[in-house]
OpenMM code with the backbone's topology and positions (N, CA, C; nanometers):
from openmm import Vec3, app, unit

residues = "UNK UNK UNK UNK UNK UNK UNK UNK UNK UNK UNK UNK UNK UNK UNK UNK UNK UNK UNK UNK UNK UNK UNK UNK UNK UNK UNK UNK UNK UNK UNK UNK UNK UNK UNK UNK UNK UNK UNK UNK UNK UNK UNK UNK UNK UNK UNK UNK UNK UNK UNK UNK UNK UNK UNK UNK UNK UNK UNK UNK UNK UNK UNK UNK UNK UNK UNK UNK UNK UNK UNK UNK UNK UNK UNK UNK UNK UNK UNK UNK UNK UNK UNK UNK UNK".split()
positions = [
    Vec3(-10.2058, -26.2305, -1.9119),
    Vec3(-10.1321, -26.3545, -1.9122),
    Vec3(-10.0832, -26.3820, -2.0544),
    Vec3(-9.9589, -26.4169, -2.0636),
    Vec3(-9.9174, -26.4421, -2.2353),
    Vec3(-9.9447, -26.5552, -2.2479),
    Vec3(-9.8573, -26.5762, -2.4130),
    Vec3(-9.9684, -26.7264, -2.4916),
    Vec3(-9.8624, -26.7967, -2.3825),
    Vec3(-9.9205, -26.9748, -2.3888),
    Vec3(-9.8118, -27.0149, -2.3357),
    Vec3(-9.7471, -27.0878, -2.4809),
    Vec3(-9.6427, -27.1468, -2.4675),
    Vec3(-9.5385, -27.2203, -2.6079),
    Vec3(-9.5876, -27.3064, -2.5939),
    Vec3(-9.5760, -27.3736, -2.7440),
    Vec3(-9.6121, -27.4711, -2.7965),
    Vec3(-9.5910, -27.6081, -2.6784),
    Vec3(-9.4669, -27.5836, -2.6380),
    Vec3(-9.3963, -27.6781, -2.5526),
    Vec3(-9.4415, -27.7379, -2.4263),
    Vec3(-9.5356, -27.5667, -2.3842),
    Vec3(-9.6053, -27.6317, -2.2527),
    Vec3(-9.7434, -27.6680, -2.2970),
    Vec3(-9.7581, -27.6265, -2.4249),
    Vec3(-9.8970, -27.7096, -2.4560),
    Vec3(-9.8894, -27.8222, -2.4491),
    Vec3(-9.8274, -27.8744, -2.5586),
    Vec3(-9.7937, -28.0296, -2.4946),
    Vec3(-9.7579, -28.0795, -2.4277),
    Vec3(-9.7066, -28.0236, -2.3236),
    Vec3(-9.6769, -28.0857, -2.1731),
    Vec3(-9.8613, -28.1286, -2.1353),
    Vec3(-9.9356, -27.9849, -2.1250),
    Vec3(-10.0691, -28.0060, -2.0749),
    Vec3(-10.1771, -28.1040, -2.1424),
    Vec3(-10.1602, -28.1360, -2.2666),
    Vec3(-10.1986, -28.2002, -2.3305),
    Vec3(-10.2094, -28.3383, -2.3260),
    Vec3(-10.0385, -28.3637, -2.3002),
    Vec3(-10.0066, -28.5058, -2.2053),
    Vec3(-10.0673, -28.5415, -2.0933),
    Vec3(-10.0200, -28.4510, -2.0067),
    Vec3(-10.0736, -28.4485, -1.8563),
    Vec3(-10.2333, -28.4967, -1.8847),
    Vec3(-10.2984, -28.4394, -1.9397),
    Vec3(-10.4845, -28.4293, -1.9455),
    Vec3(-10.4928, -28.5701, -1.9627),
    Vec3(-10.4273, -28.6425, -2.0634),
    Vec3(-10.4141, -28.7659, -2.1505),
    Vec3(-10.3738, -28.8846, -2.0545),
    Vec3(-10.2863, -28.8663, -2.0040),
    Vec3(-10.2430, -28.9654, -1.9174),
    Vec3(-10.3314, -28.9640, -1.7660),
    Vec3(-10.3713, -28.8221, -1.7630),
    Vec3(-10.4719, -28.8306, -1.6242),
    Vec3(-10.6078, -28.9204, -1.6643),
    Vec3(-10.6732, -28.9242, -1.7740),
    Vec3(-10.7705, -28.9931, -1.8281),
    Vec3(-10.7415, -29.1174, -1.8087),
    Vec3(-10.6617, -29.1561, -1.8595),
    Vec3(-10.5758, -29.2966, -1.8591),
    Vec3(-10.5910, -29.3428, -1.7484),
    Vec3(-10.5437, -29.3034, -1.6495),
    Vec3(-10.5176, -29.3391, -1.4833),
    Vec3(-10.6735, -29.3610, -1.4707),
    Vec3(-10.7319, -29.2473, -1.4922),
    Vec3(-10.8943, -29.2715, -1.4135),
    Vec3(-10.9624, -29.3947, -1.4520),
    Vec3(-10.9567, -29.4023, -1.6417),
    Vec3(-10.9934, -29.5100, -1.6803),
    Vec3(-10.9496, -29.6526, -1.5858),
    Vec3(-10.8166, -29.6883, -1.5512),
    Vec3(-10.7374, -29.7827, -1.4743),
    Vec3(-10.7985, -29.7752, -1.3384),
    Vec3(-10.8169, -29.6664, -1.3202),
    Vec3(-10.8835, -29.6861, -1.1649),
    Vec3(-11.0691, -29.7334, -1.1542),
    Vec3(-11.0809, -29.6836, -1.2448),
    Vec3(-11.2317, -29.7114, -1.2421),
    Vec3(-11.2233, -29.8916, -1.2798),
    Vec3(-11.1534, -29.9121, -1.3105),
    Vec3(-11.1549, -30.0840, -1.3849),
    Vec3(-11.1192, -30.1654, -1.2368),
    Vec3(-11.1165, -30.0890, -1.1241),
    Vec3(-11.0808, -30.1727, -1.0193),
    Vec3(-11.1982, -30.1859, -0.9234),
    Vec3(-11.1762, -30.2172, -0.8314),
    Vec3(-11.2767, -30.2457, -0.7246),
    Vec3(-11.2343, -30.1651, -0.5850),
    Vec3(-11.1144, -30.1197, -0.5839),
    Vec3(-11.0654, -30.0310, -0.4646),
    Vec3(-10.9795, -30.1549, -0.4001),
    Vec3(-10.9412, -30.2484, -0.4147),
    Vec3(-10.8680, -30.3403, -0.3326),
    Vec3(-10.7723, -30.3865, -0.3981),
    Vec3(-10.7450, -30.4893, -0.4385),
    Vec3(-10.6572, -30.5297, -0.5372),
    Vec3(-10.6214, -30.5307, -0.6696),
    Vec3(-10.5826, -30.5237, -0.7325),
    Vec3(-10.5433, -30.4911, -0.8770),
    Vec3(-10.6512, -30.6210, -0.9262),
    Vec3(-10.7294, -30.5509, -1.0383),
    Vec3(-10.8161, -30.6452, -1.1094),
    Vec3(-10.7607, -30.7235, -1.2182),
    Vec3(-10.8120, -30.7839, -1.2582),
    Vec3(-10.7439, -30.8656, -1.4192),
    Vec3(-10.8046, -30.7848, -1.5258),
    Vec3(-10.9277, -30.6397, -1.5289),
    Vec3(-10.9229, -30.6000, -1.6208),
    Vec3(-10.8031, -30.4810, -1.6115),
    Vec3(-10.7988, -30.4527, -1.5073),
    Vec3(-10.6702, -30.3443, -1.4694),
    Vec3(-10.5194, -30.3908, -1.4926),
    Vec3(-10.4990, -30.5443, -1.4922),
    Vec3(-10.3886, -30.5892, -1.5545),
    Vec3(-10.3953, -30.5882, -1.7055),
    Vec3(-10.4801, -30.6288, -1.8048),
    Vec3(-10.4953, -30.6543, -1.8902),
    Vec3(-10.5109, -30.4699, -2.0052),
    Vec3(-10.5226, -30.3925, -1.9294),
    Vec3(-10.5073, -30.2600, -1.9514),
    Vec3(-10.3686, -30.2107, -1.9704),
    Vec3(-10.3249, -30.2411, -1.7984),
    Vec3(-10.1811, -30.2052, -1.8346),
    Vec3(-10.1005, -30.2527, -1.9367),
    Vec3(-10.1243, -30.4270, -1.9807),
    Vec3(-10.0558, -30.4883, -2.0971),
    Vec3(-10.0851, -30.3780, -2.2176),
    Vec3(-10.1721, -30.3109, -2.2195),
    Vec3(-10.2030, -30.2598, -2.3349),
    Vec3(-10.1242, -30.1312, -2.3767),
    Vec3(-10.1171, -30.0830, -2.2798),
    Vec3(-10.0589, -29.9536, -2.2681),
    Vec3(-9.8456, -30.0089, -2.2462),
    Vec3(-9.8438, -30.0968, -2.2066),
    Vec3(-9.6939, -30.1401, -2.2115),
    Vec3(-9.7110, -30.1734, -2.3590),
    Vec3(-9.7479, -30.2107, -2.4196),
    Vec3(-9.7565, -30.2403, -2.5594),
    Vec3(-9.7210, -30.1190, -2.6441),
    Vec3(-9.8353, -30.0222, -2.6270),
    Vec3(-9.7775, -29.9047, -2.6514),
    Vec3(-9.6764, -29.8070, -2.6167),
    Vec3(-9.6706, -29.7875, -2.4970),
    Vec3(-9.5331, -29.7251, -2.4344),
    Vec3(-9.4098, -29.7716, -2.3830),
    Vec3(-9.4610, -29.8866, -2.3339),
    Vec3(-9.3647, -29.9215, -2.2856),
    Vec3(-9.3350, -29.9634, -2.1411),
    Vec3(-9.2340, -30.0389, -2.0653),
    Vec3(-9.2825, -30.0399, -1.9036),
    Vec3(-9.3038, -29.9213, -1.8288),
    Vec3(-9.1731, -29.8591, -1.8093),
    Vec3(-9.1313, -29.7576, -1.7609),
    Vec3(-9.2285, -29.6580, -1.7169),
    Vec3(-9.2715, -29.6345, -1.8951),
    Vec3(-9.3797, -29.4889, -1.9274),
    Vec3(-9.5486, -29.5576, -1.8462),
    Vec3(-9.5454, -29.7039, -1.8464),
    Vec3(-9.7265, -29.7924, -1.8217),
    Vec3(-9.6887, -29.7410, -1.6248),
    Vec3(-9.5687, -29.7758, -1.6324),
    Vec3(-9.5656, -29.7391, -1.4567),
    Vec3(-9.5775, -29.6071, -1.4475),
    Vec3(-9.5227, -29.4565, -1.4658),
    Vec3(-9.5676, -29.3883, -1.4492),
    Vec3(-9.6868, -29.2992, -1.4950),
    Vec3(-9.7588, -29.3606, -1.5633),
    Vec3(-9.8865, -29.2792, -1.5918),
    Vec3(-10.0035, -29.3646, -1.5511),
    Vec3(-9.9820, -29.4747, -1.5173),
    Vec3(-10.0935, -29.5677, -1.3892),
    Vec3(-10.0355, -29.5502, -1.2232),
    Vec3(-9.9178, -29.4820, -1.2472),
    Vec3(-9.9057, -29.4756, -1.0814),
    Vec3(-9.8769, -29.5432, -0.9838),
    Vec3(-9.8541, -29.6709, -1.0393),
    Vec3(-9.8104, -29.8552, -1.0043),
    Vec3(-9.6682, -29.8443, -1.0089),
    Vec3(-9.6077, -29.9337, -0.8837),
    Vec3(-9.4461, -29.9404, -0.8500),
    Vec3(-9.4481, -30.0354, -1.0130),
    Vec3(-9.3232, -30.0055, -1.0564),
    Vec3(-9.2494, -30.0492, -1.2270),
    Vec3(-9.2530, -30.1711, -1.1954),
    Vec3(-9.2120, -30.2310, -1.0898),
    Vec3(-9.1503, -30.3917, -1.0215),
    Vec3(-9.3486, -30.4736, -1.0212),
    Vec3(-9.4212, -30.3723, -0.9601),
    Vec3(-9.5718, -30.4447, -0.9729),
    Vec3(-9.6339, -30.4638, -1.1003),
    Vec3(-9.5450, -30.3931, -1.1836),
    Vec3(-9.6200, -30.4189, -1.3364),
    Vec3(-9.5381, -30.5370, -1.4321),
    Vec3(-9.4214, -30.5027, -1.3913),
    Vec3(-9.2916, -30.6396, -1.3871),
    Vec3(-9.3660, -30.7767, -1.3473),
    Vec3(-9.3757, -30.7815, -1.2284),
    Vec3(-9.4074, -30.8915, -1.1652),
    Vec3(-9.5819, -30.9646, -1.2538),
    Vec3(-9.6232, -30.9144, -1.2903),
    Vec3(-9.7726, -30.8392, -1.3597),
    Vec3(-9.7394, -30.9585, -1.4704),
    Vec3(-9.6169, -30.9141, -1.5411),
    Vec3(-9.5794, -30.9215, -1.6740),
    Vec3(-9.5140, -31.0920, -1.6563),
    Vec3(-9.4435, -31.1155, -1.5446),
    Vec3(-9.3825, -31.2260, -1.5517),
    Vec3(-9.5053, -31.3446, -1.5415),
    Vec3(-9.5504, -31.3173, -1.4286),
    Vec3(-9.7286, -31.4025, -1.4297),
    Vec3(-9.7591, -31.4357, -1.4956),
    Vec3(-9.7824, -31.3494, -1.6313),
    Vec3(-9.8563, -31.3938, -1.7273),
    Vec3(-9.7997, -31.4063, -1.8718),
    Vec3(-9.6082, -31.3633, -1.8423),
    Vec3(-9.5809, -31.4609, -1.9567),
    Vec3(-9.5799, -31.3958, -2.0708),
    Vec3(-9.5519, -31.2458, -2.0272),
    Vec3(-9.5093, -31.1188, -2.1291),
    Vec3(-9.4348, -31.1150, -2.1631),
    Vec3(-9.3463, -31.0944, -2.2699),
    Vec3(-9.2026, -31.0856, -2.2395),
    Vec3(-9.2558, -30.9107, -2.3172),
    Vec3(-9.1480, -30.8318, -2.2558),
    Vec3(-9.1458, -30.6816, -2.2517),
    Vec3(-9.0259, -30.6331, -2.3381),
    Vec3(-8.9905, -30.6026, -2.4637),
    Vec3(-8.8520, -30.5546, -2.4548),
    Vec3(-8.8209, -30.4518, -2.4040),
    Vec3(-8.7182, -30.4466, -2.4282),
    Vec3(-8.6194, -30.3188, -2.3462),
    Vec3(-8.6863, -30.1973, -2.3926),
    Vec3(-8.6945, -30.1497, -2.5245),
    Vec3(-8.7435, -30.0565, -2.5554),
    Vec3(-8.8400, -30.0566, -2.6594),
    Vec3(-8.9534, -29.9929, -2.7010),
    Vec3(-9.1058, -30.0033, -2.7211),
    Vec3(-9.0153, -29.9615, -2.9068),
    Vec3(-9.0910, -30.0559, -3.0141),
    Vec3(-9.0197, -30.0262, -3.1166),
    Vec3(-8.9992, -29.9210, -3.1986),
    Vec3(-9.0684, -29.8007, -3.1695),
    Vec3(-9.0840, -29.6706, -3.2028),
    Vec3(-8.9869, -29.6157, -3.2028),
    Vec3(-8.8832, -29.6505, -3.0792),
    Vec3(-8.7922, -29.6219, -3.0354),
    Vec3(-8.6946, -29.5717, -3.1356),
    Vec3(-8.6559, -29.7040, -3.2202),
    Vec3(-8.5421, -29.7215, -3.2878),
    Vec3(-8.6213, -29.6972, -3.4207),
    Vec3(-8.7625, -29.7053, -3.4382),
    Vec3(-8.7546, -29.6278, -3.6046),
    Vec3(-8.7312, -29.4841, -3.5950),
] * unit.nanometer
topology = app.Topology()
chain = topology.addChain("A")
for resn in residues:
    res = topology.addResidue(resn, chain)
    for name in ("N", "CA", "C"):
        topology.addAtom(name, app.Element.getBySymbol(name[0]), res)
């Protein structure tokens, strides 16, 4: 089997990272409804990434983390400020 590139390392690297992530989020629940420590997670991670990226690596429709966000009075910008440095 050859090396694999740098490129898909960090693909796998991600993947591992964000699968942790999820488990962490899932374990913070109870199996029924979204918890308030499982909301208060996702704020964290939208903080850091962003909406978009908090919806797909928790696995949550974008609009349930939206709606999440309006509740409680987030305001989200458009894009996470990393962005533009």
């Amino acid at each position: 089997m050859g090396a694999m590139s740098t490129k898909e390392l960090m693909r796998l690297m991600h993947k591992k990272i964000y699968e942790e992530k999820r488990d962490l989020f899932c374990s913070l629940g109870d199996g029924g409804r979204y918890t308030e420590k499982q909301k208060r997670f996702a704020f964290e991670l939208i903080a850091e990434h962003g909406m978009r990226a908090t919806a797909r690596i928790l696995r949550v429709p974008r609009r349930t983390v939206q709606r999440w966000c309006g509740q409680y009075g987030i305001y989200v910008r458009r894009c996470p400020s990393w962005v533009r440095e």
